[in-house]
N, C-alpha and C positions, 0 to 999 in steps of 0.2 A: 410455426416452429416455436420451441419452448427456448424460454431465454432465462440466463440464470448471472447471479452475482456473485462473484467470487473477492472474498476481502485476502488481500495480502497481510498479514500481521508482523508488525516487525517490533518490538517492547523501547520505548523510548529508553531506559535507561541505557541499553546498550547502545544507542546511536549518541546519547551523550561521551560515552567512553572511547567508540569506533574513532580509527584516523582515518585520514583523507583516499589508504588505502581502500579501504572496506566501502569505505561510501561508492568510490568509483566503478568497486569490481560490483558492488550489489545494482548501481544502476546501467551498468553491462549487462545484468543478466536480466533486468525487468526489461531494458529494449530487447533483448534476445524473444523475450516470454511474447512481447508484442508484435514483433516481427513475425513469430511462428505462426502466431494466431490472429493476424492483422485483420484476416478474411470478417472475420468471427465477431473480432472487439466492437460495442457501442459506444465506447469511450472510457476515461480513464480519471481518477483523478484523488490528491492526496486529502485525508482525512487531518482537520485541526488536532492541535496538540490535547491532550486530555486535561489540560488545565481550563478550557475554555468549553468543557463539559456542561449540560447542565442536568441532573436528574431529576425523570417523573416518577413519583411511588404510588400506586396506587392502596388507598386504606382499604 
């Protein structure tokens, strides 16, 4: 069976500005997203902040 990854994308700046509402109602809807699909999920897990990026370029 074919397995696939799906990235949630959410823009840090706005999570620096969101209050405590938004944070609460958006990790409602990600347990909800989990719940639906629980059968399905391999696991789950949050990406570091972009500060702590590093980039490869290739010449």
């Amino acid at each position: 069976m074919a397995q696939y990854a799906i990235l949630i994308y959410e823009g840090e700046p706005y999570w620096a500005d969101a209050g405590q509402e938004v944070f609460e109602r958006t990790l409602k809807e990600h347990a909800a997203f989990a719940e639906e699909y629980a059968g399905a999920l391999r696991g789950g897990s949050a990406l570091q902040p972009t500060r702590t990026a590093t980039s490869v370029r290739m010449a």
